[in-house]
N, CA, C and O of each residue as an XYZ file, in Angstrom:
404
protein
N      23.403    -36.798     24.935
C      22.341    -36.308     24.083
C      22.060    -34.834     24.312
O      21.119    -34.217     23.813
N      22.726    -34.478     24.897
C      22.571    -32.850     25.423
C      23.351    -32.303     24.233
O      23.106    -31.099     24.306
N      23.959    -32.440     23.430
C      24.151    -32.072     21.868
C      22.933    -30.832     21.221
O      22.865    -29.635     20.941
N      21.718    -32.644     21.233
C      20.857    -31.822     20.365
C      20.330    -31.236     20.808
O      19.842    -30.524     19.930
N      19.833    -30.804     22.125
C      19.060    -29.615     22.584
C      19.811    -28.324     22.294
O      19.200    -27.292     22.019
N      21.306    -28.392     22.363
C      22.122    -27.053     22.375
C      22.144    -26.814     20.969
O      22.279    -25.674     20.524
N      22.020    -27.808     20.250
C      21.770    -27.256     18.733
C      20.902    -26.413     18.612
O      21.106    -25.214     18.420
N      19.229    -27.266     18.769
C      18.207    -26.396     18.766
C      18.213    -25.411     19.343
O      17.632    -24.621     18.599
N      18.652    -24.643     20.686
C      18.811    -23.301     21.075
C      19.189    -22.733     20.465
O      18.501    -21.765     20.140
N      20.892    -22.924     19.691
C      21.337    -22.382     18.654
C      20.706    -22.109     17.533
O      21.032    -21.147     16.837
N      19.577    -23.048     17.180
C      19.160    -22.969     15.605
C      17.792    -21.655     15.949
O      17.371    -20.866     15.103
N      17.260    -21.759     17.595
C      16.184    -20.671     17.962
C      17.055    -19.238     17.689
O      16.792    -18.301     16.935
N      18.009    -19.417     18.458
C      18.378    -18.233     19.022
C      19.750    -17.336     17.440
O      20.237    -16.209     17.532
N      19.918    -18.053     16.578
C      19.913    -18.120     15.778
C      18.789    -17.167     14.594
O      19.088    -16.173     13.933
N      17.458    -17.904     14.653
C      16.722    -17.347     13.974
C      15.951    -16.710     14.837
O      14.853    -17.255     14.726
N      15.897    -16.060     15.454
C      15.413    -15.017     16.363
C      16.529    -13.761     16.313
O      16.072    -12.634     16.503
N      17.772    -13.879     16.101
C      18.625    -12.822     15.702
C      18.414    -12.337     14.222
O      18.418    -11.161     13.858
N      18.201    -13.616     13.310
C      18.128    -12.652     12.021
C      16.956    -12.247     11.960
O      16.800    -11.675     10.881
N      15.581    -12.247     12.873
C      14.612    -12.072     12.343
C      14.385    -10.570     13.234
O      13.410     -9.838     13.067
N      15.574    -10.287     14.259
C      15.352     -8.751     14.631
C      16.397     -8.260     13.484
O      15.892     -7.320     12.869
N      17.221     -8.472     13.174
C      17.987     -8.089     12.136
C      16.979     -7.547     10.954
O      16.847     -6.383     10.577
N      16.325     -8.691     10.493
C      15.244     -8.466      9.201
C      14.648     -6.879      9.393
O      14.574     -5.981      8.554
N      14.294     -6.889     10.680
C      13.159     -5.899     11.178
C      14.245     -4.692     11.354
O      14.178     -3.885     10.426
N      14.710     -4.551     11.818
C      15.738     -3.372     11.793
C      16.537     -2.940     10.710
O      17.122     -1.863     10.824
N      16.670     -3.682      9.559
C      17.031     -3.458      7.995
C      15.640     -2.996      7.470
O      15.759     -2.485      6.357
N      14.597     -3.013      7.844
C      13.222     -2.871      6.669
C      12.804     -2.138      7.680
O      11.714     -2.689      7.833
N      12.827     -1.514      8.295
C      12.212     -0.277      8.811
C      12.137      1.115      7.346
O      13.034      1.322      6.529
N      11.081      1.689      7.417
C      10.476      2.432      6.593
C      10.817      3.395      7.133
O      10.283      3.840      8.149
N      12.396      4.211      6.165
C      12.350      5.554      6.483
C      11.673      6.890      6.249
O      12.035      7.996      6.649
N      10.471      6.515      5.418
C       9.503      7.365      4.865
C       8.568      7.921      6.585
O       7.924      8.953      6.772
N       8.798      6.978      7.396
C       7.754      7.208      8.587
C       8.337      8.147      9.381
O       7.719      9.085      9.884
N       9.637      7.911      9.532
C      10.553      8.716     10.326
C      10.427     10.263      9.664
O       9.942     11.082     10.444
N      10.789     10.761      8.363
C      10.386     11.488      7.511
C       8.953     12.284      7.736
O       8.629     13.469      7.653
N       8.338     11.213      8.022
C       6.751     12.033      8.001
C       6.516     12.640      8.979
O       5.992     13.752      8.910
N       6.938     11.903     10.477
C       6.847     12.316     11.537
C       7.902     13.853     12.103
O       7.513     14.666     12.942
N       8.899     13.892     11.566
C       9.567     15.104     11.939
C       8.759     16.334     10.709
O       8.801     17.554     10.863
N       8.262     15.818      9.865
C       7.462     17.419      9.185
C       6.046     17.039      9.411
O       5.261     17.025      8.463
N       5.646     16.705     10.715
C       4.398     16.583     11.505
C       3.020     16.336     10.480
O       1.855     16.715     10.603
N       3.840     15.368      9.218
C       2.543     15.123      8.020
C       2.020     13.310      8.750
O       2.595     12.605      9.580
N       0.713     13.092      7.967
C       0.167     12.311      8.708
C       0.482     10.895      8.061
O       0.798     10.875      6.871
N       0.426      9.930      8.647
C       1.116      8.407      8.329
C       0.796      8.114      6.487
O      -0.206      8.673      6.042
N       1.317      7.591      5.882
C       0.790      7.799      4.690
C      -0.478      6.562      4.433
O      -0.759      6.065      3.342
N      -0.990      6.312      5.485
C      -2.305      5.084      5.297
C      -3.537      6.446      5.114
O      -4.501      6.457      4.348
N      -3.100      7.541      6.112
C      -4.040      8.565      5.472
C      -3.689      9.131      4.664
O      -3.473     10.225      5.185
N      -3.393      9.223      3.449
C      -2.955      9.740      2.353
C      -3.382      9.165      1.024
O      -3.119      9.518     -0.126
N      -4.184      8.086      1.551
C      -5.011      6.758      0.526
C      -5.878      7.943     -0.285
O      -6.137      8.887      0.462
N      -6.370      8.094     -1.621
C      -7.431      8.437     -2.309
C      -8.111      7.741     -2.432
O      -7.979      6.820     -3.237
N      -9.058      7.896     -1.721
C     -10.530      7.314     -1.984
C     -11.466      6.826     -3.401
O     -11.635      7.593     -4.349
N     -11.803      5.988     -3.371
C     -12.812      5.438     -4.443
C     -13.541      6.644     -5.264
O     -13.609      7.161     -6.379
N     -13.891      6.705     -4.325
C     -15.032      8.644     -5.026
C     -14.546      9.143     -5.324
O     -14.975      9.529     -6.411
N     -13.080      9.846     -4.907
C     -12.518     10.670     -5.958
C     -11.625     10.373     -6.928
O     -11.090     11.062     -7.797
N     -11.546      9.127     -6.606
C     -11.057      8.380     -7.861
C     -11.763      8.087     -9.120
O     -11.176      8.003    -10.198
N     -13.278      7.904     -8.936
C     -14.403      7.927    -10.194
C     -14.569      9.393     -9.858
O     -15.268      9.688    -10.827
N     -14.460     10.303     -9.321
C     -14.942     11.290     -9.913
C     -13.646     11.869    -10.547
O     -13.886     12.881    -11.206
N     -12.433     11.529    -10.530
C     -11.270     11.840    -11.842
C     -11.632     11.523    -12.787
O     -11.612     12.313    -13.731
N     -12.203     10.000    -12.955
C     -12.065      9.202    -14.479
C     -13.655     10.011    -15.084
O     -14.044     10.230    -16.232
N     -14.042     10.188    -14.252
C     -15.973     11.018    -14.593
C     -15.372     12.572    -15.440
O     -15.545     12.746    -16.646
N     -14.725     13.498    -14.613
C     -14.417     14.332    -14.802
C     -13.489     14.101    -16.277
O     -13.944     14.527    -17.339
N     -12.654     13.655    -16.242
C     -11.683     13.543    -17.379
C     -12.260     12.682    -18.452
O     -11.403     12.482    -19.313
N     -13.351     12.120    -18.710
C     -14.361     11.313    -19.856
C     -13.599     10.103    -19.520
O     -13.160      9.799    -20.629
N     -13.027      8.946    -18.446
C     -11.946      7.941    -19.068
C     -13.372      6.926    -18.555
O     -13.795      6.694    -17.423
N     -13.882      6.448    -19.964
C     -14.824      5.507    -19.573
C     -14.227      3.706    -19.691
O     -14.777      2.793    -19.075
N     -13.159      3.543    -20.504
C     -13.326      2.060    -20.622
C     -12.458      1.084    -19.223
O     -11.605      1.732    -18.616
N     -12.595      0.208    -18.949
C     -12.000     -0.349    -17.898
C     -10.274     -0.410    -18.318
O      -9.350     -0.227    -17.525
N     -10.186     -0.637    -19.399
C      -8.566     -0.536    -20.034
C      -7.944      0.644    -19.833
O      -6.817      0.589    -19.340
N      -8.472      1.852    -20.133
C      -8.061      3.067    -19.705
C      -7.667      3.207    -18.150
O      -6.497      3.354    -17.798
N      -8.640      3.153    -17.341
C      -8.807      3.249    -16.273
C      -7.351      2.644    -15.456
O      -6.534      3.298    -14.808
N      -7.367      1.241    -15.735
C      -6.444      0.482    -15.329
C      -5.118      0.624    -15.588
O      -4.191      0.139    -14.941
N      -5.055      1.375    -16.655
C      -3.907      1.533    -17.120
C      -3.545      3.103    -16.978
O      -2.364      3.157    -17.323
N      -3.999      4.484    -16.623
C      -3.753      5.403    -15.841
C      -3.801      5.257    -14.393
O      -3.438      6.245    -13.755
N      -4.195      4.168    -13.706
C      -4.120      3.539    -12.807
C      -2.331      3.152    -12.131
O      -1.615      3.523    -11.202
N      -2.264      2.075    -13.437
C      -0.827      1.874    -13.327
C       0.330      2.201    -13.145
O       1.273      1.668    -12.560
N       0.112      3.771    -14.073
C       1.272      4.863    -13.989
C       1.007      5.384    -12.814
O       2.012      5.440    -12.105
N      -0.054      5.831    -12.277
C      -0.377      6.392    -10.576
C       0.487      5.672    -10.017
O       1.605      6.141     -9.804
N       0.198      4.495     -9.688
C       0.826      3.593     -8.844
C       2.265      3.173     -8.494
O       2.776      2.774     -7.448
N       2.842      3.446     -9.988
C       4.137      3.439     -9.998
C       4.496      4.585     -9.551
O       5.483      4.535     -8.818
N       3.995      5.737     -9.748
C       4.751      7.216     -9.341
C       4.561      7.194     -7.989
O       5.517      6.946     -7.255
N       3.356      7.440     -7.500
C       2.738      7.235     -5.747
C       2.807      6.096     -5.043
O       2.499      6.283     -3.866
N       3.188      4.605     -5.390
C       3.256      3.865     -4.642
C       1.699      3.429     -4.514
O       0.743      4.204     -4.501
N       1.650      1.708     -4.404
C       0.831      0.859     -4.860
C      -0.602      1.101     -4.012
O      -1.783      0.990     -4.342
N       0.024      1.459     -2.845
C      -0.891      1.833     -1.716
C      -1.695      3.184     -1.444
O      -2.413      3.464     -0.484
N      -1.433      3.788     -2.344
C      -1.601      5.373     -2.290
C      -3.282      5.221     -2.960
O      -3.938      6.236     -2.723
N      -3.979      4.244     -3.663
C      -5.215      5.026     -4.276
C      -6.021      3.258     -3.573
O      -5.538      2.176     -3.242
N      -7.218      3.754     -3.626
C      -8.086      2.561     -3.195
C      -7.993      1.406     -4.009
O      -7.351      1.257     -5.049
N      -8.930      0.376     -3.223
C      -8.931     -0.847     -4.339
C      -9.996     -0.614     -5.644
O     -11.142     -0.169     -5.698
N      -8.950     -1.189     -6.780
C      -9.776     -1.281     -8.176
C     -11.303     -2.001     -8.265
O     -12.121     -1.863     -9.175
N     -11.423     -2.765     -7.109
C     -12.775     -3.314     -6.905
C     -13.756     -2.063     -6.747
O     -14.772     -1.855     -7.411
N     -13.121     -1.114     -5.511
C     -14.154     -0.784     -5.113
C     -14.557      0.906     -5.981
O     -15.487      1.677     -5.746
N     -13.576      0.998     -6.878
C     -13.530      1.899     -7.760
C     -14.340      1.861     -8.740
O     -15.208      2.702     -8.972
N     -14.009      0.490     -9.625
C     -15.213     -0.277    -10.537
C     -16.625     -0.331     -9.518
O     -17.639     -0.346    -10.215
N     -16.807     -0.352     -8.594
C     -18.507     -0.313     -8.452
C     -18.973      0.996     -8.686
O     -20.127      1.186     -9.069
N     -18.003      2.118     -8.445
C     -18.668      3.067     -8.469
C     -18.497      3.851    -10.318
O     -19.283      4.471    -11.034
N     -17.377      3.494    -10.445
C     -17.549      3.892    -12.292
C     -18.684      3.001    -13.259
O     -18.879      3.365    -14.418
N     -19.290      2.007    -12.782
C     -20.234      0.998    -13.494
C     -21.590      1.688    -13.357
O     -22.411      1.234    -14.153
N     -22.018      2.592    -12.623
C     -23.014      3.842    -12.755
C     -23.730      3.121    -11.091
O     -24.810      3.649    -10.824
N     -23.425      2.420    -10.402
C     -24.042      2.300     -8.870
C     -24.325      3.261     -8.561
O     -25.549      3.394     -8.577
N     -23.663      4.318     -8.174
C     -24.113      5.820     -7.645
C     -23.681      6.713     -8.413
O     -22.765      6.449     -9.192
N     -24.128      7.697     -8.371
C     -23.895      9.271     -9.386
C     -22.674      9.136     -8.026
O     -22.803      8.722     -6.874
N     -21.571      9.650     -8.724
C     -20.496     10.589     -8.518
C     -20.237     11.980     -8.570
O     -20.142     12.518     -9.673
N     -20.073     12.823     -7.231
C     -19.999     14.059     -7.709
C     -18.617     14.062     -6.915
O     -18.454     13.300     -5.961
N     -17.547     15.019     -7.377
C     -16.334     15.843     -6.908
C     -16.968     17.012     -5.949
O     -16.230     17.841     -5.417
């Protein structure tokens, strides 16, 4: 019966190889990139809520369709992560607080 234990090692040791594999294929060469031109991780590079209503303030874009949808094209050009959440954007374009730039 010592079979199936050597299986299961195999089936661990197994998926413990592809899963450093995984990780060493999906490494983000954008970080490596950032770090040799001493720019900062791109989690700081997020645009903020506020100046995100104060674009759509500034530029008249009042309807939520608009919004969402110059939104979209952002996102695709900059990457999904680059502007805050649409939640917390909509509280502040719904008139909660005056917005200033």
């Amino acid at each position: 019966n010592s079979g199936g234990t050597d299986a299961v090692s195999k089936a661990t040791s197994a998926k413990r190889i592809a899963k450093e594999l995984f990780k060493s294929l999906s490494k983000d060469p954008d970080v490596d990139v950032m770090k040799e031109l001493d720019l900062p991780p791109l989690q700081h590079l997020k645009m903020e809520a506020v100046k995100i209503a104060a674009m759509f303030q500034a530029s008249r874009i009042r309807s939520l369709a608009q919004r969402r949808m110059l939104l979209l094209h952002l996102r695709h050009h900059f990457g999904k992560n680059a502007f805050d959440t649409e939640r917390n954007v909509q509280m502040l374009c719904d008139g909660q607080t005056e917005v200033k730039s």
